[in-house]
C-alpha positions as YAML, in Angstrom:
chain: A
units: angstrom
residues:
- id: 1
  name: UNK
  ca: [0.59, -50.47, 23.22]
- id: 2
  name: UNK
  ca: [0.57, -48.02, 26.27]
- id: 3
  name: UNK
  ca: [3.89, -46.89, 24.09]
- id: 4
  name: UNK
  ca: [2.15, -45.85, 21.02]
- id: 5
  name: UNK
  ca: [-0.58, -44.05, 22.48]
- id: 6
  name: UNK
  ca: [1.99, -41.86, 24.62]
- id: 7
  name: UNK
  ca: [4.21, -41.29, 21.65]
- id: 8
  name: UNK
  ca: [0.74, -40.06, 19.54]
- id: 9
  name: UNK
  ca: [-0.19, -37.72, 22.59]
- id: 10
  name: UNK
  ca: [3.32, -36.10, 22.36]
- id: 11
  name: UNK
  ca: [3.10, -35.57, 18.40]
- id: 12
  name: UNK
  ca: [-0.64, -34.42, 18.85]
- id: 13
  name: UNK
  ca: [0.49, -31.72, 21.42]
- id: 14
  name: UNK
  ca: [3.81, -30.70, 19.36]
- id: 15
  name: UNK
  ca: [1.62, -30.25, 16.17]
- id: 16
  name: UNK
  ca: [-0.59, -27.68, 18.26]
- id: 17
  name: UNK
  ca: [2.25, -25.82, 19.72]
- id: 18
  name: UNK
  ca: [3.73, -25.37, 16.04]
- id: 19
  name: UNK
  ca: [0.09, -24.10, 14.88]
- id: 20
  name: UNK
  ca: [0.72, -20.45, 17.10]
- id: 21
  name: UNK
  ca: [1.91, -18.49, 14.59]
- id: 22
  name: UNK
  ca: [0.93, -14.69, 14.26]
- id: 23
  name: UNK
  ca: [-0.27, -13.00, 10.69]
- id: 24
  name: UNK
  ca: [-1.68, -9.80, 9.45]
- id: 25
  name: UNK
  ca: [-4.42, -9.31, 7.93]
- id: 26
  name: UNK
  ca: [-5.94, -6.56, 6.19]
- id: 27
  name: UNK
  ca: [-8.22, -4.73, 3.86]
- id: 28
  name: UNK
  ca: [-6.83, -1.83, 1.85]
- id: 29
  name: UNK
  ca: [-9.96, 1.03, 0.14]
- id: 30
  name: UNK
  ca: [-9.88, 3.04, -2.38]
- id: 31
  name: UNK
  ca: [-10.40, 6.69, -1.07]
- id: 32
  name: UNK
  ca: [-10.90, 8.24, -4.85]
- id: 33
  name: UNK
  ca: [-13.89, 5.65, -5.57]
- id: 34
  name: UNK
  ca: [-16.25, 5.64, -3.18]
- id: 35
  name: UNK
  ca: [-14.10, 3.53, -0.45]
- id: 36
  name: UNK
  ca: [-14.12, 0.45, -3.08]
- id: 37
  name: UNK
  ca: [-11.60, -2.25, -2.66]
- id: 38
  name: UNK
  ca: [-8.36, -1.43, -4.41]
- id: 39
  name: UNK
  ca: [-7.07, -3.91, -6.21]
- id: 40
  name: UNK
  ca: [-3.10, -5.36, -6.89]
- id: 41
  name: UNK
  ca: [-1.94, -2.39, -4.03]
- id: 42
  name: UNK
  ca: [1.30, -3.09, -2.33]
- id: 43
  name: UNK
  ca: [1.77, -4.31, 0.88]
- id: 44
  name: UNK
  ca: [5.23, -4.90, 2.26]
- id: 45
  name: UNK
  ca: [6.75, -5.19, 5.94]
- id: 46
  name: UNK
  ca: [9.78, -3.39, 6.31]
- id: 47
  name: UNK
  ca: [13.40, -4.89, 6.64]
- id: 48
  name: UNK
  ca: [12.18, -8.26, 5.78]
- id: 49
  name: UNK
  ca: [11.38, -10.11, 2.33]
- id: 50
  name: UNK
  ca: [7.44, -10.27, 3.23]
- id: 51
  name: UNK
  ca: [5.39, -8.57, 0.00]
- id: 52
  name: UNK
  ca: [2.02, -9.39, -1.19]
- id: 53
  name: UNK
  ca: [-0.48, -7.58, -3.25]
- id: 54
  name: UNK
  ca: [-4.40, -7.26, -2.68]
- id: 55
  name: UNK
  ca: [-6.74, -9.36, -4.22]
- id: 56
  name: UNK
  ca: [-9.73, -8.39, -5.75]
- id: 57
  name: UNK
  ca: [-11.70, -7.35, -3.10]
- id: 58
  name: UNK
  ca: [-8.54, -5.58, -1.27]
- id: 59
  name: UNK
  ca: [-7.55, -8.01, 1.26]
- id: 60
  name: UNK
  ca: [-4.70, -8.98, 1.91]
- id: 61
  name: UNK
  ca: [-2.28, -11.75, 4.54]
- id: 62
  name: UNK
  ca: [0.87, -12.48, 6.09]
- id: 63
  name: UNK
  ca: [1.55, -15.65, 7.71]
- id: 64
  name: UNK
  ca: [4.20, -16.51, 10.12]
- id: 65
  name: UNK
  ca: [5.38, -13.12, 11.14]
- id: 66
  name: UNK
  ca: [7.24, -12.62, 14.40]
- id: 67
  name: UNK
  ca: [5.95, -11.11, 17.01]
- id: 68
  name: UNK
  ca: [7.06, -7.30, 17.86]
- id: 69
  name: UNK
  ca: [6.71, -4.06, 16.13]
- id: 70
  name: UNK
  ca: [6.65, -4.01, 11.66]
- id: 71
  name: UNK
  ca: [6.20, -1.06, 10.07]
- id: 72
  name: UNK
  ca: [4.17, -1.57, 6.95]
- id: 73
  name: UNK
  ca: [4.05, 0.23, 3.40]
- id: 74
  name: UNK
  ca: [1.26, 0.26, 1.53]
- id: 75
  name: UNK
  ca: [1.35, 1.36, -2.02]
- id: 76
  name: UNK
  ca: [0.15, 1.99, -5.35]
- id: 77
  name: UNK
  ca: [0.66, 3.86, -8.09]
- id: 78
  name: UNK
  ca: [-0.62, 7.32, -8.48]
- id: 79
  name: UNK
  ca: [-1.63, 7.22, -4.61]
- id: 80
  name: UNK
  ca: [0.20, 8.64, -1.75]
- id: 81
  name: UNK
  ca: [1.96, 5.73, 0.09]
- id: 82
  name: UNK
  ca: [0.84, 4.51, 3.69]
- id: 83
  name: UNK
  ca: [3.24, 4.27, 6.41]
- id: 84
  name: UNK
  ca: [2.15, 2.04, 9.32]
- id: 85
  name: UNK
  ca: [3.77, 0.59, 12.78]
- id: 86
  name: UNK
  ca: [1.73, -2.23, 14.24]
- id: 87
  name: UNK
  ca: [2.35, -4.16, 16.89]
- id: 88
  name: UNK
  ca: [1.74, -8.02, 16.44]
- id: 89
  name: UNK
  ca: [1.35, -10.39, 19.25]
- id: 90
  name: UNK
  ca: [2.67, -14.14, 19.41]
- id: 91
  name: UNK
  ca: [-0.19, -16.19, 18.64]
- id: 92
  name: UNK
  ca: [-2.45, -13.73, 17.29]
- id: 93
  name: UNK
  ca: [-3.60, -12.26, 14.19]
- id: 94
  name: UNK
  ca: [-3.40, -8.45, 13.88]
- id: 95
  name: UNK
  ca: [-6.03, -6.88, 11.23]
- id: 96
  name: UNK
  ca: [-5.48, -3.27, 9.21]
- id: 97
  name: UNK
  ca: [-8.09, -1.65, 7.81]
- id: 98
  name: UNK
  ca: [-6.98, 1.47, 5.69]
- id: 99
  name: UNK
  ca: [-7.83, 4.06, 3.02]
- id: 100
  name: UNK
  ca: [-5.38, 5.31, 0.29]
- id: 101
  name: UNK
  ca: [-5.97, 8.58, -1.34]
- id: 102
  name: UNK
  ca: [-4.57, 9.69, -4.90]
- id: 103
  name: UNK
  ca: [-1.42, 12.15, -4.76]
- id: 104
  name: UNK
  ca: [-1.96, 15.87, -4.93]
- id: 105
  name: UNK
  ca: [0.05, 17.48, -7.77]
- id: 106
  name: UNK
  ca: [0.81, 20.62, -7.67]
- id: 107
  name: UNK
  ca: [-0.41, 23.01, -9.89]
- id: 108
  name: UNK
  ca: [1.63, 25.39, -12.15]
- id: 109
  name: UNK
  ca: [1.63, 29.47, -11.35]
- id: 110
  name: UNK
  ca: [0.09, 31.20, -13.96]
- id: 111
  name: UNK
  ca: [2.62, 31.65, -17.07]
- id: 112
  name: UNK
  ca: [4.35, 34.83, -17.07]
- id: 113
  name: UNK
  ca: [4.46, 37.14, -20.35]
- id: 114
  name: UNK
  ca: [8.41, 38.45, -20.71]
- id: 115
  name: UNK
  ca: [8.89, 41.28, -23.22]
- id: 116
  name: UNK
  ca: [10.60, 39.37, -25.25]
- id: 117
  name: UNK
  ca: [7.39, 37.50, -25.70]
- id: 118
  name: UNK
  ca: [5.32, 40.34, -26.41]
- id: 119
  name: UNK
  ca: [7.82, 41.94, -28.96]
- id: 120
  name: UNK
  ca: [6.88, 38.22, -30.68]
- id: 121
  name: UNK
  ca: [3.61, 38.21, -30.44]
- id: 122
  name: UNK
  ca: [3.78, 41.98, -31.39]
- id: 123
  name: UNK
  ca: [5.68, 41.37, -34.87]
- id: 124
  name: UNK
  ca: [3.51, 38.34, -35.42]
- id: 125
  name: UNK
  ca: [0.35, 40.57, -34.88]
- id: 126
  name: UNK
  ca: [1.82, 43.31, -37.53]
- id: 127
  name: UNK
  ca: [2.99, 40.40, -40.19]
- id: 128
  name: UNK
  ca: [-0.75, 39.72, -39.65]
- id: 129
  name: UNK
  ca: [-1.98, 42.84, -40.68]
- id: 130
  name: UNK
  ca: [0.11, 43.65, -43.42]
- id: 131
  name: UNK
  ca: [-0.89, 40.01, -45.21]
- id: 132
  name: UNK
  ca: [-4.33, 41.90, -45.20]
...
């Protein structure tokens, strides 16, 4: 009997070892509406498979990542993509709390007139006349 109960401690104390894993977890706002959450953005860690999308109130989770250094993307479209570096710790759970802002287009000079464009608009003007 003495037997059994050792055998439970040791798979007792091996299950809590296995349970200290890291994550990330996060919340990702919309910086266009009023800081709301932004829904289905990207989030992915760099050179690994991990990708997830937020949820309807912006959040957002990794489990089991290794510890170390992950840069992060976060994305959506029409918004200017968020580079990260964070630093997660073994054990713990490392939380990102960020804003992303629609893209800037830039917008066109003002249209210049060539003279070949006046000479058009000029013979257009004097077919206009002449119908009067």
């Amino acid at each position: 009997m003495k037997k059994i109960y050792i055998l439970f401690a040791l798979m007792i104390c091996s299950l809590s070892f296995a349970q200290e894993t890291s994550s990330i977890k996060g919340k990702v706002l919309d910086g266009e509406f009023f800081n709301e959450p932004l829904l289905m953005a990207s989030v992915s860690i760099d050179n690994s498979a991990l990708t997830t999308h937020t949820n309807f109130r912006g959040n957002f989770e990794f489990n089991e990542v290794a510890p170390g250094t992950h840069k992060i993307l976060v994305q959506f479209v029409g918004y200017e993509p968020m580079h990260l570096e964070i630093t997660v710790k073994e054990g713990e759970q490392t939380e990102i709390f960020e804003t992303l802002y629609a893209k800037s287009l830039p917008m066109p000079s003002t249209a210049k007139v060539s003279a070949t464009t006046e000479d058009a608009l000029s013979t257009l003007e004097l077919a206009a006349n002449k119908t009067k």
